[in-house]
N, C-alpha and C positions, 0 to 999 in steps of 0.2 A: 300841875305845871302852870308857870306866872311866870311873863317876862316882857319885858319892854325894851324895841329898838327900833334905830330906822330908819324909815319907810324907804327911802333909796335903798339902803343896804339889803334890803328886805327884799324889793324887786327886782334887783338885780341876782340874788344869790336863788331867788325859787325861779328865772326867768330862764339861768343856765341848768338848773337841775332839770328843769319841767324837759329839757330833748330828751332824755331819758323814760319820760313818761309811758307805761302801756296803754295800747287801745285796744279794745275789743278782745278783751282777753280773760279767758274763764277764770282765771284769781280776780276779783273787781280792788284787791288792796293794790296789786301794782300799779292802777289807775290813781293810786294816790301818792302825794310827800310824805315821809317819815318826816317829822320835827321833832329834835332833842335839846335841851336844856339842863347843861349842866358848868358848874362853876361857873366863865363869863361867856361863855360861847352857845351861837343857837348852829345847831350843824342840821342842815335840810340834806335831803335822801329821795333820789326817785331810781327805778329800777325796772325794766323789761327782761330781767335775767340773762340779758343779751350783754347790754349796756349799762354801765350806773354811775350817776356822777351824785357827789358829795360837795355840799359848799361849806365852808365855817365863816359866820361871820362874829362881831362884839355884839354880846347885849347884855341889859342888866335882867340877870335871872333872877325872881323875886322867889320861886319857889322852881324847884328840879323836877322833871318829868320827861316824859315824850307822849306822843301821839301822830296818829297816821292822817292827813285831810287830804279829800277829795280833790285832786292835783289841778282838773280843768279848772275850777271855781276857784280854786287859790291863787291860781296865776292871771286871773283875771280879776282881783278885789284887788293884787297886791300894785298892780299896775294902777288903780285907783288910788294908790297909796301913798306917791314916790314922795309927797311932799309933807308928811305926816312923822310922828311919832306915834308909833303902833302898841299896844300892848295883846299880849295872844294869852289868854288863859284857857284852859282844859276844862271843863266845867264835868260837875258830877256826874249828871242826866246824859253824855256821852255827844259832845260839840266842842265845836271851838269856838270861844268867844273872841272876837276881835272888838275889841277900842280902837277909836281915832276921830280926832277933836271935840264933839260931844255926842257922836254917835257910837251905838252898838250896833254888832253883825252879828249873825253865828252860821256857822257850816257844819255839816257831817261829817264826822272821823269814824275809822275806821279800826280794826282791835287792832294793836300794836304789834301782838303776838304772834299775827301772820306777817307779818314784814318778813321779806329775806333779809338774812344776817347776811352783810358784806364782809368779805373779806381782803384785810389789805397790805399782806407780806410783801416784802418789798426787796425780795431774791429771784435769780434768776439771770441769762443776759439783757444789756440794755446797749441801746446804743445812744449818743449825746451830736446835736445839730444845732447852731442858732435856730431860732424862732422863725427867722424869715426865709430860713432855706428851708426850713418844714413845711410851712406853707407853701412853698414854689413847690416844692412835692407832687403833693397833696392834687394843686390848682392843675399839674399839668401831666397826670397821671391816671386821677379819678373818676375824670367824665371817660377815661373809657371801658369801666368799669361795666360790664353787665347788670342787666335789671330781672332778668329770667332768675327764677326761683326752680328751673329742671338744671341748671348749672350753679349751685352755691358757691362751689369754687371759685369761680369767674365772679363773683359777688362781692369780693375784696381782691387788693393790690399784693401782690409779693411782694416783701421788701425781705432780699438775700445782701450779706454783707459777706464780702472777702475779701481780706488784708485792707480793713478800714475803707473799701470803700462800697457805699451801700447802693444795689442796682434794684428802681422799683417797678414793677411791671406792673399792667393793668391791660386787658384783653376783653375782648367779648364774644369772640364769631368771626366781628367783621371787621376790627381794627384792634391795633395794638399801638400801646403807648412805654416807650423804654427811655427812663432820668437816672444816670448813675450823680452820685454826690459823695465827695469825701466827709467820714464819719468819724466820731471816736465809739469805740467799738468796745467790746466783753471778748472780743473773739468774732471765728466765723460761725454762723446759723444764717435758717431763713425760715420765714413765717409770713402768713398771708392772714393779712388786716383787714376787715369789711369797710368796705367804702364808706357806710354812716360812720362810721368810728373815727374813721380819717376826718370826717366833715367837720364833728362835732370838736376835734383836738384845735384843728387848725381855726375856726371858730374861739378858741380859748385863746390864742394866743396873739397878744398884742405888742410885744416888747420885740422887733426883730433883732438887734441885737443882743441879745438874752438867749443862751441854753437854754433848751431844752431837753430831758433825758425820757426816754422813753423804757420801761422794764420790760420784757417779753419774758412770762414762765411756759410751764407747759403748753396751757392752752387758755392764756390768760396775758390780755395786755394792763400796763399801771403806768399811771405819768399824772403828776402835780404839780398845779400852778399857780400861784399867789393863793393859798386854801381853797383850793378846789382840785377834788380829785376822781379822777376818769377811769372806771376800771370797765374794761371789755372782753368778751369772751372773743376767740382768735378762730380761723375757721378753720379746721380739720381737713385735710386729704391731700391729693399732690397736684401740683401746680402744671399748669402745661410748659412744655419743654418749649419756652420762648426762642431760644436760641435757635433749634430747629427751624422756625419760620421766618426767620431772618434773610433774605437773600444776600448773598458776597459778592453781587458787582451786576454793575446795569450797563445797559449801551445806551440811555439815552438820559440826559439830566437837563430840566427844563429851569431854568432860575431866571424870577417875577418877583416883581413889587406884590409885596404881602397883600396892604391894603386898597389896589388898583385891583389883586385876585379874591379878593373877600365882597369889596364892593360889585364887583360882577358876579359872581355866586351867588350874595344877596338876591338882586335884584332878580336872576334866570330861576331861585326859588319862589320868587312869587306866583310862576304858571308851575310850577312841578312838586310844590310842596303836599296839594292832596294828593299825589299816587305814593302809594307805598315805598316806593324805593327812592321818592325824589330826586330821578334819575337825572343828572348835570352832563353836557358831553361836552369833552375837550379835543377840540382838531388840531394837532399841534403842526405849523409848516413853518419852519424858518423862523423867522423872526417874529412871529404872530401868533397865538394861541386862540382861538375863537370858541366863547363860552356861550352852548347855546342849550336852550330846553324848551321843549312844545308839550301842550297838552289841549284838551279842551277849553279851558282858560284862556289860554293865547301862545303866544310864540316871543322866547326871547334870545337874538342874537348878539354877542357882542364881541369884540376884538380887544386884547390884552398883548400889549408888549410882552416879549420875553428873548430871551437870550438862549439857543438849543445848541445843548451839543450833541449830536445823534443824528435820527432818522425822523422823519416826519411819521405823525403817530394818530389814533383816531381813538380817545380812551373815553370808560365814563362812571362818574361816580357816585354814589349817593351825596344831595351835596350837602346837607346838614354834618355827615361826617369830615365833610373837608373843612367849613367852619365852624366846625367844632375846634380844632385845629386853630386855624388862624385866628379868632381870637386872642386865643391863651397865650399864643408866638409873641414874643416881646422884642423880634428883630424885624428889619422894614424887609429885608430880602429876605427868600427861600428856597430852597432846590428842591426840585419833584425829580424824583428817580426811578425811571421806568426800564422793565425790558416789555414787555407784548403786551396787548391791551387785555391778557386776564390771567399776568402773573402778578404776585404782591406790588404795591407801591409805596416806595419809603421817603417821606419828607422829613427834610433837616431845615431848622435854621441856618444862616448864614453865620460862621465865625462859633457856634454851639454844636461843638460834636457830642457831647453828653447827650445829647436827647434827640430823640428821633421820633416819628407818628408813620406807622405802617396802615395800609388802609388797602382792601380789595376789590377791584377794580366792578363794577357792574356789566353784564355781560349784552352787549346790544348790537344790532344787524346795522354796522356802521355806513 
């Protein structure tokens, strides 16, 4: 194998492969990139058997081949590279040679032989979204994804579609996040996406005006974009019944300036973020809300306008989940919807009924 391209083209395409990358993982090939060269194209390959993305870029192939290289090394020489014309040959004694300007390199490869074969049928349903409503997705659905590995389910997003419109769920325990979006659709199904998977798509995508389609087979996601192609394994088992935890009506709805209630959470996070629960309390009386938290660190009180329609109320929350929350919110106002201080709580944006943030209150001696 002999080919010359470059070096931008070259860092950029083993830059997106490399998320794909394995660590610490008893096959040491999937630690590496497949490179192939055939006709004018170099197509890179990296793969955790979970996840694999594939990039094609143009090069002048001088001779056809492939080979496996050690992925961390490669994406750290090629980032040395951007400004270069590259040539990569395969040498007999079992390396890669690398060229560029009057220097040589070489790296360890790996037998080609143990690569997994990807595969990239392209049936099945799919559903089709511009690019920047994917992303809004993705952004405002994912962080509430689970991190626990005794829940894999909760480890990826539901995305169920019915009569074109798609409802995506993401849960952990202790909050839940629910984005309906109208879709073009195969039909109805539903299938749950692992949150890296999501990252790594919405990541790809830069054209928000631009389709995107995504394919869902059995237990296998597929979607390409500009010659790079994402294929992911889908995660298996049943979803919790989100609907179930939904409450259908509150007695009390608090609506605040978003960034007057993030800026005060901030700040009552600075004495309550070392306790485990970083526990925030909200006193809610009339037209006042006072956000306070104490610890050994210090004490912090403060007063937030709000508008209540209800009962005066004494709640409290972990508060990295609530800005968790208001960041992602892209409207200045928001209603917090209470009934008792340790039934679910569901915020809305203002004017955005599609999306909601369910969050479970922290139980404390008010």
């Amino acid at each position: 194998m002999k080919l010359i391209c470059d070096g931008l083209d070259l860092y950029d395409a083993v830059l997106k492969v490399s998320k794909a990358l394995g660590s610490k993982t008893a096959n040491p090939v999937l630690e590496g990139i497949k490179i192939s060269a055939f006709g004018d194209t170099l197509t890179l390959v990296a793969t955790d058997t979970e996840l694999t993305i594939v990039k094609k870029i143009k090069a002048d192939i001088l001779m056809e081949g492939e080979t496996v290289v050690v992925g961390k090394y490669f994406v750290e020489f090629a980032k040395k590279l951007e400004k270069e014309q590259v040539e990569l040959c395969r040498l007999e004694e079992g390396s890669l040679q690398i060229k560029y300007s009057d220097s040589v390199s070489e790296l360890q490869v790996f037998p080609v032989e143990g690569f997994p074969k990807v595969e990239t049928a392209e049936e099945g349903n799919f559903f089709k979204v511009k690019q920047g409503e994917f992303k809004n997705i993705v952004e405002k659905t994912v962080f509430a994804c689970s991190t626990d590995d005794s829940r894999p389910i909760l480890k990826g997003c539901l995305f169920e579609i019915v009569n074109q419109v798609l409802t995506a769920v993401a849960l952990d325990g202790f909050r839940m996040s629910v984005l309906k979006k109208n879709v073009i659709a195969s039909g109805d199904f539903k299938t749950v996406i692992p949150a890296r998977t999501l990252v790594e798509i919405s990541r790809l995508l830069d054209k928000d005006d631009e389709d995107v389609t995504v394919i869902l087979q059995k237990n296998t996601l597929l979607l390409e974009v500009e010659n790079t192609i994402l294929i992911s394994r889908l995660i298996e088992g049943e979803f919790v019944k989100y609907s179930h935890i939904l409450p259908t009506s509150f007695e009390n709805v608090v609506t605040v300036s978003k960034q007057s209630l993030l800026n005060s959470i901030e700040r009552a996070s600075i004495v309550s973020k070392n306790d485990r629960y970083n526990v925030i309390k909200f006193d809610i009386n009339d037209d006042v809300m006072k956000v306070s938290a104490k610890s050994e660190v210090g004490a912090v009180d403060e007063n937030v306008a709000i508008v209540l329609k209800g009962k005066d109320l004494v709640v409290a929350f972990n508060g990295k989940f609530i800005t968790d929350f208001l960041r992602i919110s892209s409207c200045d106002y928001i209603n917090i919807n209470l009934n008792t201080p340790t039934d679910p709580c569901v915020i809305r944006e203002i004017g955005e009924e599609e999306f909601l943030y369910l969050i479970l209150p922290v139980r404390i001696n008010a």
